[in-house]
TORPA-4810 file (N, C-alpha, C, O; in nm, 3 decimals):
<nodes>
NODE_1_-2.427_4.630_6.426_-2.464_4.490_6.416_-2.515_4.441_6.551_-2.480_4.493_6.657_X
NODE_2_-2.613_4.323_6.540_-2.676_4.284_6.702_-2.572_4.175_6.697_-2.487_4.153_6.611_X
NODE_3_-2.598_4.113_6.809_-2.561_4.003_6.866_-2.503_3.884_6.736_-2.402_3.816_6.716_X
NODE_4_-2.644_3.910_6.664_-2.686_3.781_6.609_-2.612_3.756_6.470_-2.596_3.648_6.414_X
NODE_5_-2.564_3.906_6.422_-2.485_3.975_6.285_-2.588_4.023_6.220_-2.572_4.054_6.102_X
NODE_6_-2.688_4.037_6.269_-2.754_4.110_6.183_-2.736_4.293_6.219_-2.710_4.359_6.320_X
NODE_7_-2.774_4.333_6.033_-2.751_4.493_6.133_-2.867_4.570_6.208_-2.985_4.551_6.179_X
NODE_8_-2.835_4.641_6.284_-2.926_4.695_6.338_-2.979_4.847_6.252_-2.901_4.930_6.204_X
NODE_9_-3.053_4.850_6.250_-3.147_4.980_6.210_-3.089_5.109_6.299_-3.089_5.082_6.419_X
NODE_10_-3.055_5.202_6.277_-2.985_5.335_6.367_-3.175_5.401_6.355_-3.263_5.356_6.283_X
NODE_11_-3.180_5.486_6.427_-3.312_5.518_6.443_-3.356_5.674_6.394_-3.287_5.769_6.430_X
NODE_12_-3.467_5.691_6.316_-3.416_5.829_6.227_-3.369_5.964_6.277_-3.369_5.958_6.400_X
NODE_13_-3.336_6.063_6.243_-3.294_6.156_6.314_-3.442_6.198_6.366_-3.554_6.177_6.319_X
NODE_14_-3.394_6.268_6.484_-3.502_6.360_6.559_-3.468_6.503_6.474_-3.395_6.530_6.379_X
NODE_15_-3.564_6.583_6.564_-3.633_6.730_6.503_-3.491_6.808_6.607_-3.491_6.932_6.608_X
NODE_16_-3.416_6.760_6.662_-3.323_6.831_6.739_-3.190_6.803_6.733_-3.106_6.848_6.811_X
NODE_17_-3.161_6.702_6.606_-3.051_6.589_6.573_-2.974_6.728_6.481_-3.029_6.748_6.372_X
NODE_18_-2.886_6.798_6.506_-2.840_6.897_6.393_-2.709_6.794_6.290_-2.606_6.732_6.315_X
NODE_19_-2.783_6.823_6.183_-2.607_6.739_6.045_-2.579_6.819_5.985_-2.666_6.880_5.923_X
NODE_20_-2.420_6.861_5.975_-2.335_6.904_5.913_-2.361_6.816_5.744_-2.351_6.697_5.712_X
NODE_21_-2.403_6.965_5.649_-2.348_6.935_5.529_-2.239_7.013_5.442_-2.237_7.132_5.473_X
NODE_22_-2.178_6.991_5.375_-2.105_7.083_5.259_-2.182_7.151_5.177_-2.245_7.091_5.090_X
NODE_23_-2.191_7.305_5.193_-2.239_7.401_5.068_-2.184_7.426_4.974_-2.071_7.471_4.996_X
NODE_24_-2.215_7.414_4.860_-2.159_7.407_4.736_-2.205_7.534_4.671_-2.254_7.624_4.739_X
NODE_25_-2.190_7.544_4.544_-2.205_7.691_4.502_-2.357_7.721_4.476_-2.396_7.838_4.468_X
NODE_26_-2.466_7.583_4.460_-2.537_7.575_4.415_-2.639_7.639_4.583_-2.760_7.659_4.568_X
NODE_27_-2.579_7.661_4.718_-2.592_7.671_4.835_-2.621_7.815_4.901_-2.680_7.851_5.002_X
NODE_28_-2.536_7.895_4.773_-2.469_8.028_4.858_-2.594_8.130_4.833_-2.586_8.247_4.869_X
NODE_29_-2.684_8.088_4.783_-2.789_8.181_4.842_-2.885_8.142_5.018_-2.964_8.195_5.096_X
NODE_30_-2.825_8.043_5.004_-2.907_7.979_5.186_-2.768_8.040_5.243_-2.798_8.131_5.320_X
NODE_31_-2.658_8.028_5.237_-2.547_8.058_5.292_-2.595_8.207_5.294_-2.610_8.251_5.407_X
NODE_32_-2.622_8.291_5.194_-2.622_8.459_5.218_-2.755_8.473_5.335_-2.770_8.554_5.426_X
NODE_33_-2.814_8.393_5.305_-2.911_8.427_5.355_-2.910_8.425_5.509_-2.967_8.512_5.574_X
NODE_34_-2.860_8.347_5.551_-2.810_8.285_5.690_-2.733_8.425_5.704_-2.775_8.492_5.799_X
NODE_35_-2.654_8.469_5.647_-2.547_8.537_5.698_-2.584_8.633_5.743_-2.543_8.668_5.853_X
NODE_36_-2.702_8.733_5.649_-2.751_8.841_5.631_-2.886_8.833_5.800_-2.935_8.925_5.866_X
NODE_37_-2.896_8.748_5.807_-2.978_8.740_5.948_-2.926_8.709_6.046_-2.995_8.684_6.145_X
NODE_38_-2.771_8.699_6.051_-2.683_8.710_6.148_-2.607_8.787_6.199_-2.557_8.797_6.310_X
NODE_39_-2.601_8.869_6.062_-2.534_9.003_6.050_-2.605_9.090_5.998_-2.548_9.149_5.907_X
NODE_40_-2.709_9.122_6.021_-2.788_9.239_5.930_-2.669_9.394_5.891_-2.653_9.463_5.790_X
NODE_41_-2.616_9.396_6.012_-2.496_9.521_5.985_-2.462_9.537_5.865_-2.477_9.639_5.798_X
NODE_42_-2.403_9.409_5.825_-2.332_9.420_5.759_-2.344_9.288_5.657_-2.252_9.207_5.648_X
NODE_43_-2.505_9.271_5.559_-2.515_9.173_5.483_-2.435_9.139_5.383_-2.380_9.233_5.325_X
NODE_44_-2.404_8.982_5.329_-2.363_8.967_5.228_-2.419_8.900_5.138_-2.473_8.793_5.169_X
NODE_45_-2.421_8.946_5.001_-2.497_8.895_4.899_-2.475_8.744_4.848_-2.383_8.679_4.898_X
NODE_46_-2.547_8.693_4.761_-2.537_8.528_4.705_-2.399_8.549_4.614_-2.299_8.483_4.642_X
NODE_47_-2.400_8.650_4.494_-2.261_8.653_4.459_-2.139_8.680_4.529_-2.040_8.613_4.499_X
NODE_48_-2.132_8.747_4.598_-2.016_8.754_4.702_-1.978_8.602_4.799_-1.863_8.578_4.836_X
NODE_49_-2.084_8.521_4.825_-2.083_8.426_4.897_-1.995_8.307_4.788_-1.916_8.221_4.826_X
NODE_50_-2.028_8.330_4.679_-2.014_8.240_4.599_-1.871_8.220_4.601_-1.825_8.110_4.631_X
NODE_51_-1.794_8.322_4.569_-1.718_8.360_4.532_-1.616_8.357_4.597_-1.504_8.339_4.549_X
NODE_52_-1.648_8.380_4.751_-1.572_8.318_4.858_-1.545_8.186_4.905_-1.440_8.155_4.960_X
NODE_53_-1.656_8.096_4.881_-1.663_7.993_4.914_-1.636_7.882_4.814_-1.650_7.762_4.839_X
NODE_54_-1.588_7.947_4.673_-1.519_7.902_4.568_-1.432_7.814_4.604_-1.410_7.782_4.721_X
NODE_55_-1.356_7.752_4.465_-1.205_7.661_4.491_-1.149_7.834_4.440_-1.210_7.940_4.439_X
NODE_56_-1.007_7.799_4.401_-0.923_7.678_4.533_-0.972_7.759_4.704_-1.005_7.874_4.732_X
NODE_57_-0.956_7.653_4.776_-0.925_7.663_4.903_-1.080_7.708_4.970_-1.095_7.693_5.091_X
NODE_58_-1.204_7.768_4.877_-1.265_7.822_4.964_-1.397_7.699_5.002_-1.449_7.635_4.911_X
NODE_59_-1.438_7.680_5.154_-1.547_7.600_5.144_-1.667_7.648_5.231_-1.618_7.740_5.296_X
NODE_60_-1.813_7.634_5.271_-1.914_7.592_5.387_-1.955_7.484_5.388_-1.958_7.390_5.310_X
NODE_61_-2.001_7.513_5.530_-2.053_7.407_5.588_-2.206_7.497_5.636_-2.217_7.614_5.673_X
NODE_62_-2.339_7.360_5.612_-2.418_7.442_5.664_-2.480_7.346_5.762_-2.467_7.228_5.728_X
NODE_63_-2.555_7.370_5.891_-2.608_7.344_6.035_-2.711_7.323_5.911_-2.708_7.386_5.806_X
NODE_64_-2.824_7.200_5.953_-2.930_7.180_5.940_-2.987_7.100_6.064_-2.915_7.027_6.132_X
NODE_65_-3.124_7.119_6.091_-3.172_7.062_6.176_-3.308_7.040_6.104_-3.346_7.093_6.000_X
NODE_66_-3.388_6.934_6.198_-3.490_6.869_6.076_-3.471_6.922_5.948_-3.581_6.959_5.906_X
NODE_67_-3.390_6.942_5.873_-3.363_6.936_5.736_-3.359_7.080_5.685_-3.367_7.119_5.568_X
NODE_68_-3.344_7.154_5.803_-3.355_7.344_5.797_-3.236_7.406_5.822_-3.162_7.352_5.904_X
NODE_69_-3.196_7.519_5.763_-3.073_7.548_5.783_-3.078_7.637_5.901_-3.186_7.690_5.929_X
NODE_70_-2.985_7.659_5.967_-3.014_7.680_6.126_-2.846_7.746_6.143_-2.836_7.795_6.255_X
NODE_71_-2.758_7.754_6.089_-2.569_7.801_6.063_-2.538_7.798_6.003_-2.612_7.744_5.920_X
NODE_72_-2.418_7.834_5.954_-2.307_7.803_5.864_-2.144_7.831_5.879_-2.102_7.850_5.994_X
NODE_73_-2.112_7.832_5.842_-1.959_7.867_5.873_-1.906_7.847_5.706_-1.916_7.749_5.632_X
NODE_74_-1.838_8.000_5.680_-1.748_8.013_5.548_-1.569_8.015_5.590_-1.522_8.059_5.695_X
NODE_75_-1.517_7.975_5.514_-1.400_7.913_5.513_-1.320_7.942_5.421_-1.377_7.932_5.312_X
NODE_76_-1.172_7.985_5.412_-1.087_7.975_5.360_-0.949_7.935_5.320_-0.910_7.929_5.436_X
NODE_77_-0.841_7.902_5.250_-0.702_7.846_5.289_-0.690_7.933_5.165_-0.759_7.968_5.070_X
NODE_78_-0.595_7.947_5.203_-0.428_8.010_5.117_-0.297_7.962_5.148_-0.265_7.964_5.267_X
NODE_79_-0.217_7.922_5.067_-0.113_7.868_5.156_-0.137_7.761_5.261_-0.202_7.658_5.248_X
NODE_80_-0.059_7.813_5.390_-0.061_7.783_5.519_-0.160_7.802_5.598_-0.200_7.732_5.691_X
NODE_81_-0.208_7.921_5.550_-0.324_8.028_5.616_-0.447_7.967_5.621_-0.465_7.970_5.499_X
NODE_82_-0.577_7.900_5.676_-0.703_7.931_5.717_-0.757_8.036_5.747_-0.698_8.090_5.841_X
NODE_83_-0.837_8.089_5.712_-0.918_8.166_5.789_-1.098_8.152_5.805_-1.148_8.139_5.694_X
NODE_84_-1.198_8.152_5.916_-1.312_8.134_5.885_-1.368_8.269_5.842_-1.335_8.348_5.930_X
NODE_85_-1.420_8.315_5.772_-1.488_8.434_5.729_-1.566_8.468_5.754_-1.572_8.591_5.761_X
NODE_86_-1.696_8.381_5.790_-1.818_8.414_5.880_-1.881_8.285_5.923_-1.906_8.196_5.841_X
NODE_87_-1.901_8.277_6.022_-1.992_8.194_6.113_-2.083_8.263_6.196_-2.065_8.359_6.270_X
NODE_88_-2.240_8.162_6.155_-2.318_8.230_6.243_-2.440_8.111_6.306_-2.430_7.994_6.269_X
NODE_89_-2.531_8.144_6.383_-2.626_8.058_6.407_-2.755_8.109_6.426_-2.769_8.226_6.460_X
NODE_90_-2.849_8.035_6.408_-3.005_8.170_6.374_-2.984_8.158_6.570_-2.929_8.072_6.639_X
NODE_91_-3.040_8.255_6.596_-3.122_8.249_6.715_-3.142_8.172_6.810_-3.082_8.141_6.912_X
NODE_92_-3.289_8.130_6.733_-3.344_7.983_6.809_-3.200_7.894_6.825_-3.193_7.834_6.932_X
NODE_93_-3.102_7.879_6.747_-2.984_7.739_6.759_-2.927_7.779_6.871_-2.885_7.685_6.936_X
NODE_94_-2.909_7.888_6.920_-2.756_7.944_6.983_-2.786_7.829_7.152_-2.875_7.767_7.209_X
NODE_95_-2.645_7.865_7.163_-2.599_7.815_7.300_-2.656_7.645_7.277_-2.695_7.591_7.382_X
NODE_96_-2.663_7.568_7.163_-2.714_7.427_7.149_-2.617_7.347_7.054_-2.644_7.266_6.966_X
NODE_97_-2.493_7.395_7.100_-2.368_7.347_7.031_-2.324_7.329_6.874_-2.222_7.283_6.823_X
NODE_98_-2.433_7.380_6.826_-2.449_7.400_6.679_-2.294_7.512_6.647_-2.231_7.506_6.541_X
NODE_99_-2.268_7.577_6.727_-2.175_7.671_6.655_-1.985_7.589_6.691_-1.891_7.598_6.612_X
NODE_100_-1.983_7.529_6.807_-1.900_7.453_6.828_-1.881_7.327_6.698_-1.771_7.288_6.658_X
NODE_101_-1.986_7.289_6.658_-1.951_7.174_6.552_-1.948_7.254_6.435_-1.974_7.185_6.336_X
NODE_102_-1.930_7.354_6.412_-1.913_7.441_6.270_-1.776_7.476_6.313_-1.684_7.445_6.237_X
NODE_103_-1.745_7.549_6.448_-1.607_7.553_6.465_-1.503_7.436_6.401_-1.428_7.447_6.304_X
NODE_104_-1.528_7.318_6.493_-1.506_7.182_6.442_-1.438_7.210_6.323_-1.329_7.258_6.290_X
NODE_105_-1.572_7.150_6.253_-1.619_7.131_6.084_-1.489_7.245_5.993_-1.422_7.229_5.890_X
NODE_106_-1.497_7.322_6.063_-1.358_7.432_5.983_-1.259_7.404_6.003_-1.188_7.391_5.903_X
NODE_107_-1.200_7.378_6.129_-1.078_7.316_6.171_-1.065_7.179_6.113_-0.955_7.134_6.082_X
NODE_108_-1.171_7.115_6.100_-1.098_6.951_6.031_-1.066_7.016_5.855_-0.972_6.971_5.790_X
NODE_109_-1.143_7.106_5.807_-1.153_7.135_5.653_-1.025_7.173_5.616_-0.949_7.132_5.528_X
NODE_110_-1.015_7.270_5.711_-0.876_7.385_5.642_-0.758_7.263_5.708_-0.640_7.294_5.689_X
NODE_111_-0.776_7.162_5.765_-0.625_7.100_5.824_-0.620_7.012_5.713_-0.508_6.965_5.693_X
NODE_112_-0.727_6.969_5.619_-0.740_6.868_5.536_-0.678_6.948_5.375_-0.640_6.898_5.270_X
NODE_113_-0.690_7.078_5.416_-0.626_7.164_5.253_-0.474_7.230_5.307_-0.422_7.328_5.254_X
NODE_114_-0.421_7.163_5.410_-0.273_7.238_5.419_-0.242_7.324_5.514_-0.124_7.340_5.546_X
NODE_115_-0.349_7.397_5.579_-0.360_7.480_5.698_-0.260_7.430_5.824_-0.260_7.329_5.894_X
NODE_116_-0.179_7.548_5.821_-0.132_7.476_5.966_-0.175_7.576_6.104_-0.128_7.555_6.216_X
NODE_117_-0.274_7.688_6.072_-0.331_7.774_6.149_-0.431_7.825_6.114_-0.434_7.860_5.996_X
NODE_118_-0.547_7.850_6.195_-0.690_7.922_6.119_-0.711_8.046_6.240_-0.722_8.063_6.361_X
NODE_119_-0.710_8.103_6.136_-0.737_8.258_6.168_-0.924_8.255_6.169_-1.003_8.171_6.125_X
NODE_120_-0.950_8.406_6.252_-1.094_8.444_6.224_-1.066_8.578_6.346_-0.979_8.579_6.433_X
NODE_121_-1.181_8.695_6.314_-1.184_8.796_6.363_-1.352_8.793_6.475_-1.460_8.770_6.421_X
NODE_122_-1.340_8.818_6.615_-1.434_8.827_6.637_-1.469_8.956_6.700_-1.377_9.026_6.741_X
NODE_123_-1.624_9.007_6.717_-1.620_9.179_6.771_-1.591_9.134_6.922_-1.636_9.039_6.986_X
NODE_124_-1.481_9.259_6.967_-1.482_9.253_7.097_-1.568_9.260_7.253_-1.534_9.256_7.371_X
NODE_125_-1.700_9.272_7.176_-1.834_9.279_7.246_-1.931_9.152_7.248_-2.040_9.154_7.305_X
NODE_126_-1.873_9.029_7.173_-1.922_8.926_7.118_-1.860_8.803_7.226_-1.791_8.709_7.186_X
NODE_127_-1.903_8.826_7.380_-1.891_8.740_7.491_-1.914_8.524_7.460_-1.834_8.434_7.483_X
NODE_128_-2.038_8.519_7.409_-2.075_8.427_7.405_-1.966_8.349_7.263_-1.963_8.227_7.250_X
NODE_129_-1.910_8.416_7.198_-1.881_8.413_7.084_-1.656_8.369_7.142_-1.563_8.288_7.135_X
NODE_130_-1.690_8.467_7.180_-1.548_8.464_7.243_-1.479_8.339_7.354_-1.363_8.309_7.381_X
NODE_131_-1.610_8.290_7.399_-1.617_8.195_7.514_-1.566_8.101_7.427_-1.459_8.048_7.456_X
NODE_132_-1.639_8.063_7.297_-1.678_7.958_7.208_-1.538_7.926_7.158_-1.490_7.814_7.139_X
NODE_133_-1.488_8.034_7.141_-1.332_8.023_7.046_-1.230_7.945_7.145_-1.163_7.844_7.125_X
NODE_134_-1.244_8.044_7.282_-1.160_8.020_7.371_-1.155_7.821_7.385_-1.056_7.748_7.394_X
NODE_135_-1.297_7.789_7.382_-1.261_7.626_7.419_-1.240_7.580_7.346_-1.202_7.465_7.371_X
NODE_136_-1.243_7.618_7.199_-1.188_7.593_7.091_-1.011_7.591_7.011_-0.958_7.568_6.903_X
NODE_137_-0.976_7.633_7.153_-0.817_7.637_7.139_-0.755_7.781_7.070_-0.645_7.781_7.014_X
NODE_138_-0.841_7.901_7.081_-0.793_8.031_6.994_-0.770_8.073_7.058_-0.840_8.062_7.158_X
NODE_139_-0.643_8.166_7.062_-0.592_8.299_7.126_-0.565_8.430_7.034_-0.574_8.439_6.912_X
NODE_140_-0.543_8.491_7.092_-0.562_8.630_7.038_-0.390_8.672_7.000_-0.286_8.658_7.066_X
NODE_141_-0.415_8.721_6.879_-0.307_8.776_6.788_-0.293_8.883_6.779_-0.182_8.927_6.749_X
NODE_142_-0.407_8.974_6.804_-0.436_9.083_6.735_-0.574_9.171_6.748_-0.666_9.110_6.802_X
NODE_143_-0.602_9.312_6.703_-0.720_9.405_6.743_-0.711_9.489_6.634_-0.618_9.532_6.566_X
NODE_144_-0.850_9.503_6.633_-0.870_9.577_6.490_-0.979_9.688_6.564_-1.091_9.678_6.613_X
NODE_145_-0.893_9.786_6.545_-1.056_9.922_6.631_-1.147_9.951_6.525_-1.106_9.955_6.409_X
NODE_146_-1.273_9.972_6.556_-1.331_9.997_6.516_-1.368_9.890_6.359_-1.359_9.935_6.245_X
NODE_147_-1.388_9.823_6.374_-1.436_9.687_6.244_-1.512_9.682_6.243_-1.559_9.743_6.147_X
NODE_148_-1.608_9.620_6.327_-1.753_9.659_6.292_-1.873_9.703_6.336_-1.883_9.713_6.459_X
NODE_149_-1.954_9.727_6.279_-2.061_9.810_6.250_-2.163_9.792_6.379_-2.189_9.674_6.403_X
NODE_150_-2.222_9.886_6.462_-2.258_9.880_6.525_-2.440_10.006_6.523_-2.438_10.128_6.535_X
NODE_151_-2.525_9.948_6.511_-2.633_10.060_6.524_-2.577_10.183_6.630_-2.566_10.295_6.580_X
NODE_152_-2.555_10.172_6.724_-2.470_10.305_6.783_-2.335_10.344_6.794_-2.288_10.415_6.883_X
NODE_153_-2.253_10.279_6.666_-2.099_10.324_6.623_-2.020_10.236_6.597_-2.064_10.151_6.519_X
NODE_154_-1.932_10.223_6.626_-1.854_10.071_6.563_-1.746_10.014_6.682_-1.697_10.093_6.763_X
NODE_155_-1.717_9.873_6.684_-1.650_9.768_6.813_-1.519_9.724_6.722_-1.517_9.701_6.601_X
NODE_156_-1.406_9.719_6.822_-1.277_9.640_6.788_-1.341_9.529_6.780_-1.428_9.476_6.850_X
NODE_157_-1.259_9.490_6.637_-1.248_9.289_6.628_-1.140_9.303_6.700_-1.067_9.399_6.722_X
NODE_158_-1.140_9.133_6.750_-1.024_9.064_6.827_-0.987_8.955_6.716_-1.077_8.881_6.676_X
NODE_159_-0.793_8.935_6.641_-0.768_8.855_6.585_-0.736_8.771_6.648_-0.660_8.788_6.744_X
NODE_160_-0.788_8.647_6.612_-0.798_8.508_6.693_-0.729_8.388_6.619_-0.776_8.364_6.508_X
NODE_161_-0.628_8.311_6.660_-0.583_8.251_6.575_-0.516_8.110_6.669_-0.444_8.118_6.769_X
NODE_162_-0.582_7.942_6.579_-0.583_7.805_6.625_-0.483_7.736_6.524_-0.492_7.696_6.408_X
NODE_163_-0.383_7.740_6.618_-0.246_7.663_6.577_-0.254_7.516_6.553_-0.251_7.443_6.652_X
NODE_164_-0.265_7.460_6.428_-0.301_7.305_6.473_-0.148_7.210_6.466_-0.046_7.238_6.404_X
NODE_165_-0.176_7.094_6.554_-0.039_7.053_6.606_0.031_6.986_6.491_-0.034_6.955_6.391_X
NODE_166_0.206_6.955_6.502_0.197_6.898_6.379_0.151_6.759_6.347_0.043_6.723_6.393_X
NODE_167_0.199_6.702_6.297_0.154_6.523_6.257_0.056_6.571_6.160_-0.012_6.490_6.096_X
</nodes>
């Protein structure tokens, strides 16, 4: 509102403005698709996506920028349990905080379905990735040798896991 009570006009998004939406099932082929160019290793299909990102408990979120999908982040709850299943960001997004507000975006989801901890696995070669978690409040639980897939052999995941407080 101005001064005067009138409202003010917010001004349209820019071409660099990234919004968080909810993917729905009707989604999980932009969701595979994202994934599969994030992970070529190790693609996952539109039915598999679906299926994960199902109820109960399962959700995405997808990064758009001028109206393009650009991330996502898949999600789960069980119980107590969160876990994110895959998060990724094309390319061009990285290091432009796009993967921090998907972090986010999971942590408010799974605290909103019962979660009182969210799990996720990252490769132990995955620096930029690892940085991301770290300011994100994750520590390490756990190591998995050899998880995944590597064009010249395969890298320990690191289990990573964000305790959320109570209240």
């Amino acid at each position: 509102m101005s001064a005067t009570g009138a409202a003010t006009a917010r001004p349209p998004c820019t071409e660099d403005e990234v919004v968080l939406q909810r993917a729905g099932l009707l989604e999980a082929g932009v969701v595979a698709a994202l994934q599969q160019v994030c992970f070529p290793e190790e693609p996952w299909d539109e039915a598999s996506v679906a299926t994960l990102i199902g109820p109960p408990g399962g959700f995405a979120i997808l990064a758009l920028r001028g109206g393009e999908p650009v991330g996502f982040v898949m999600t789960r709850v069980a119980a107590e349990d969160g876990e994110i299943l895959a998060i990724g960001v094309l390319p061009a997004g990285r290091r432009s905080g796009v993967g921090r507000r998907l972090v986010g975006a999971a942590l408010d989801g799974s605290r909103s379905l019962g979660a009182t901890a969210l799990f996720l696995e990252v490769a132990e070669d995955n620096e930029a990735a690892r940085t991301l978690y770290k300011t994100c409040r994750f520590f390490s639980v756990g190591r998995r040798p050899g998880y995944y897939k590597r064009t010249d052999g395969r890298v320990a995941a690191l289990v990573l896991r964000h305790s959320f407080a109570p209240g």
